[in-house]
N, C-alpha and C positions, 0 to 999 in steps of 0.2 A: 504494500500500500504506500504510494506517496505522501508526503509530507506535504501537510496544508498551507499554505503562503495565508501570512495577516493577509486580510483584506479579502478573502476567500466569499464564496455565496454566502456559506455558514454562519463566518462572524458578520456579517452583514446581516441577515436575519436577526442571529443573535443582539445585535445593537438597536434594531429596529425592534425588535419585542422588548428592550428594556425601557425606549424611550416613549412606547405605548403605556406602558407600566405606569412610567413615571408621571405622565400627563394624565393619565385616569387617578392617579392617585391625587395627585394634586386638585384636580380639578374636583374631585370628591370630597374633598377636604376645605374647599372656599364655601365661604357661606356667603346666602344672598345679601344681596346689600339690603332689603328690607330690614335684615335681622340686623343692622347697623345703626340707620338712622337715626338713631334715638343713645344716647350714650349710655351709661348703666345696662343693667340685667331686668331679668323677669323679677316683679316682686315674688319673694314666696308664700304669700296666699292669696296672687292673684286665681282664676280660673285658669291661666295655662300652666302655672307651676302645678295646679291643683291634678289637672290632667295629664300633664307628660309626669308628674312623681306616681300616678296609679300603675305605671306600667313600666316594667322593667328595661323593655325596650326601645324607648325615648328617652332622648339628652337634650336638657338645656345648655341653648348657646347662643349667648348673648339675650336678644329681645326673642328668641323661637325657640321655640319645640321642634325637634328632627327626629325623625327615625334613623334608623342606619344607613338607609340611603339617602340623607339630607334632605328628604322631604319634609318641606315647613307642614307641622299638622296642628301648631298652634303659633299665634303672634301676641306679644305682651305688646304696645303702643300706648300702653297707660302714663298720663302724665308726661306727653312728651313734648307740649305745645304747640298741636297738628292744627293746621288752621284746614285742611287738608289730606287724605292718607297719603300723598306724595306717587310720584310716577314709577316707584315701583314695588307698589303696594300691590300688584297683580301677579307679583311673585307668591302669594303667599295665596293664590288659588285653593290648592289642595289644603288648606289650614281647616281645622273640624271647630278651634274656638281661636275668636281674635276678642282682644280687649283694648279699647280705645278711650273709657271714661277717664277723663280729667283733661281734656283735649277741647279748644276753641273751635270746633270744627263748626266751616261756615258750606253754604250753599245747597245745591242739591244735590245729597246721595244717592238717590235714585238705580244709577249705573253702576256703583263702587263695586259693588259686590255681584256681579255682572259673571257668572263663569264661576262661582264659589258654592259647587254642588256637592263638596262635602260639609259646607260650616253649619255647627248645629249650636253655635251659642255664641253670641255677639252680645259683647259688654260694651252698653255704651254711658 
């Protein structure tokens, strides 16, 4: 059997499967910016800490509840002086409870919640 030259099919594969790796990893690991906008954390007796602590497999981070695959399934936005849920507040689609009370929120919400067919409890 001959000896493989760097730079071979092989390693070449081999490079491309780590640097698939490493972007899925990473990119699993960014949270949305929704779960940002707001500085501090979940309170802990709001309804999302309430929710994502019944269950073992959800993590608080930051303002959201995530499952393991970073799906927001809860948003804290409490107290965060929203005049507004902000543009991308539509991240947080899949969220089962969001809480917005203590928030100046002006205009018509009407549409906000446009696309949020799992939310089953809105603190407002």
């Amino acid at each position: 059997m001959a000896p493989r030259e760097p730079g071979s099919g092989i390693d070449l594969v081999r490079w491309a499967l780590a640097l698939l790796l490493a972007l899925c990893v990473e990119r699993g690991l960014a949270l949305p910016e929704v779960c940002t906008q707001c500085p501090g954390s979940v309170q802990n007796l709001s309804q999302v800490a309430l929710y994502c602590n019944n269950s073992s497999n959800l993590t608080l981070q930051a303002r959201c509840c995530t499952n393991w695959k970073g799906t927001i399934l809860g948003l804290d936005l409490h107290n965060c002086s929203l005049e507004d849920p902000g543009p991308n507040f539509t991240q947080a689609y899949t969220a089962v409870v969001i809480d917005l009370q203590t928030n100046p929120l002006k205009g018509d919400l009407g549409n906000t919640f446009r696309g949020f067919t799992q939310l089953d409890t809105l603190v407002l």
